[in-house]
N, C-alpha and C positions, 0 to 999 in steps of 0.2 A: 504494500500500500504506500503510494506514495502522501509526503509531508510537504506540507504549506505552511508557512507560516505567518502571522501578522508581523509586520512589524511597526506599522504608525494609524493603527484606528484612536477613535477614542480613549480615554481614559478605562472605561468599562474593561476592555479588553485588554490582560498585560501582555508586555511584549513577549514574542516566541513563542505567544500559546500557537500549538497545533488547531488546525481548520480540521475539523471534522468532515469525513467524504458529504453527510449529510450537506451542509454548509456550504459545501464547494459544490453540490448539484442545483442546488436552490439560487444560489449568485451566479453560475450558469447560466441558468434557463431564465434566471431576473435579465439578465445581460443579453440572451439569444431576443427574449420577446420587445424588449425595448429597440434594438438595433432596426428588428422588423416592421417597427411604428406600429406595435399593436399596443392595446393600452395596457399594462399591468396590473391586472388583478390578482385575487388569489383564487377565483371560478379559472381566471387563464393560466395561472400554474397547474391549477388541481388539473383540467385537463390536460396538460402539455405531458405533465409527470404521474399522470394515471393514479394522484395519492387523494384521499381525503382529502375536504375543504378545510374541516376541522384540522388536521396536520398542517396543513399548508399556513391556518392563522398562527398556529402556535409555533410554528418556526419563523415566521415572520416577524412574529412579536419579540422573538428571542432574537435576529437579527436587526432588529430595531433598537433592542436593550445593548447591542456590541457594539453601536455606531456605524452598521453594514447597508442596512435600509432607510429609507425616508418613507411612511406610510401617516395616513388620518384612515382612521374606520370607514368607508364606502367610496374610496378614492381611492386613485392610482397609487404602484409601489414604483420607489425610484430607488437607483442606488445610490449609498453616498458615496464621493468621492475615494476612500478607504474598499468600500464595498465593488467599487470597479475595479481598483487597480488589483483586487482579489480575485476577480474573477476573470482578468484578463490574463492574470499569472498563470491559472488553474487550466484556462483555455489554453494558452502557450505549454503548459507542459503535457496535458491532453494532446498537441497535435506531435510534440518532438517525439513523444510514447510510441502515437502511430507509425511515426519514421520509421520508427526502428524496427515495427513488427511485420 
């Protein structure tokens, strides 16, 4: 399994902590459906990633508490700047992986 690590979100978050695979799917797919100018919800996660809507708040909520999302209850999710360059990491080592397989 490969490691991610933060190193400049918020205060919430200390430095070095390890990204959970969970974390690094969810700021993915935040990152995929924004690119595509669809609007982010968490109905357009729950679909994209086939999980509970229920799941989909409660991680939401919990990357809202790390400094990773920007969310209001029945409004779009945006990342925060922290939360992008996280997932632009995670994408980048996602595709060098593929290189090599």
């Amino acid at each position: 399994m490969q490691k991610i690590f933060l190193r400049r979100a918020k205060e919430v978050v200390k430095a070095d902590e390890v990204i959970s695979q969970a974390v690094q799917d969810y700021l993915k797919m935040v990152y995929h459906l924004q690119q595509e100018k669809k609007g982010v919800t968490t109905k357009a996660i729950s679909d994209e990633m086939r999980v509970s809507a229920a799941s989909v708040t409660n991680m939401v909520k919990k990357l809202v508490e790390m400094g990773l999302l920007r969310h209001t209850p029945y409004q779009e999710i945006t990342l925060t700047h922290s939360g992008e360059k996280i997932a632009l990491e995670v994408i980048r080592h996602h595709r060098l992986l593929e290189l090599y397989l």
